[in-house]
N, C-alpha and C positions, 0 to 999 in steps of 0.2 A: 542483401542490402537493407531489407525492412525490419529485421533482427539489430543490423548494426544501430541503426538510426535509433531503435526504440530504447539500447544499451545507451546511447550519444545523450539521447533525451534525457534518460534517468542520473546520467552527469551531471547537466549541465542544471537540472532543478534542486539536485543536493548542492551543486556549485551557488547558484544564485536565486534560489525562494528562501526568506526568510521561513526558518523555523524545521527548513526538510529534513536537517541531521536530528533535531529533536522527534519527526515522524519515526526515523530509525531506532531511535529508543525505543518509543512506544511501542511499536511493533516487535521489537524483542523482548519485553516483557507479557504482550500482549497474550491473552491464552487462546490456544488454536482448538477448534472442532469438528470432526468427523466434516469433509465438506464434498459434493457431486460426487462422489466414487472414493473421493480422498479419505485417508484414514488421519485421526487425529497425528499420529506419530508420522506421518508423511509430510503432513503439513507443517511440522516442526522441523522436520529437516529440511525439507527446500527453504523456508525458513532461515536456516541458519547457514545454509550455503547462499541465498540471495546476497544476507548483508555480509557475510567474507568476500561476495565479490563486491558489491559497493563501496565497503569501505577499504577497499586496493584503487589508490589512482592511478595506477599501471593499469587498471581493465578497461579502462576509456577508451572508445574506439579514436584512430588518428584522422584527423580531415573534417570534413564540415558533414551537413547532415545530405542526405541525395535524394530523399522520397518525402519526409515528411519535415515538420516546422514546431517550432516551438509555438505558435500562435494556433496550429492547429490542433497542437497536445494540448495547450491551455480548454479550446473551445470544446475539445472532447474532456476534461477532465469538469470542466463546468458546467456542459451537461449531464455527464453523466453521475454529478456527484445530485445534483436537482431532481432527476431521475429516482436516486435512490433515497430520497430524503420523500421524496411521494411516496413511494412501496412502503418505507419504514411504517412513515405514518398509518398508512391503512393498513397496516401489518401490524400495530400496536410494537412496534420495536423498543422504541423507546420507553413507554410504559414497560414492558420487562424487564430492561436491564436496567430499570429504576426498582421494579421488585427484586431483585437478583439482587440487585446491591443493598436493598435495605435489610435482604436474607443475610445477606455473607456480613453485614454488619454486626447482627443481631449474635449471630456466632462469635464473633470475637470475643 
């Protein structure tokens, strides 16, 4: 039931958040790395099986949601994007992939 709802959820926010089918781009362009045990090339295939199943409207679960809420997805999605925008910072994230980009500029 908590699987179905989390698939419902991922509908219903490419259905109606501006901008989510533009996330799907990005993230299919986006470059994946070696991540907790994952291997870069693993990463790319779940990857590319995620969005063949999103972008099928036939994979929508039928019926409404039974466990969880769209207002509860949003508050977990809100904190924990505040969450990782803290880490970044004292992780210098964002400085990197401002140096990473001025490298891969510099290449061109």
């Amino acid at each position: 039931m908590y699987t179905q709802d989390v698939t419902k959820l991922e509908f219903m926010i490419l259905r109606n958040w501006n901008r989510a089918n533009d996330w799907l781009n990005e993230l299919n362009v986006g470059r994946a790395f070696d991540l907790g045990g994952l291997l870069e090339s693993e990463v790319y295939q779940y990857r590319e099986e995620k969005i063949e199943f999103l972008v099928n409207p036939d994979n929508e679960p039928l019926g409404d949601l039974n466990m969880l809420s769209m207002e509860a997805m949003e508050e977990f999605i809100h904190k924990t994007a505040l969450a990782l925008k803290e880490l970044y910072t004292k992780w210098n994230v964002y400085e990197d992939l401002r140096s990473n980009e001025g490298t891969a500029q510099m290449r061109l």
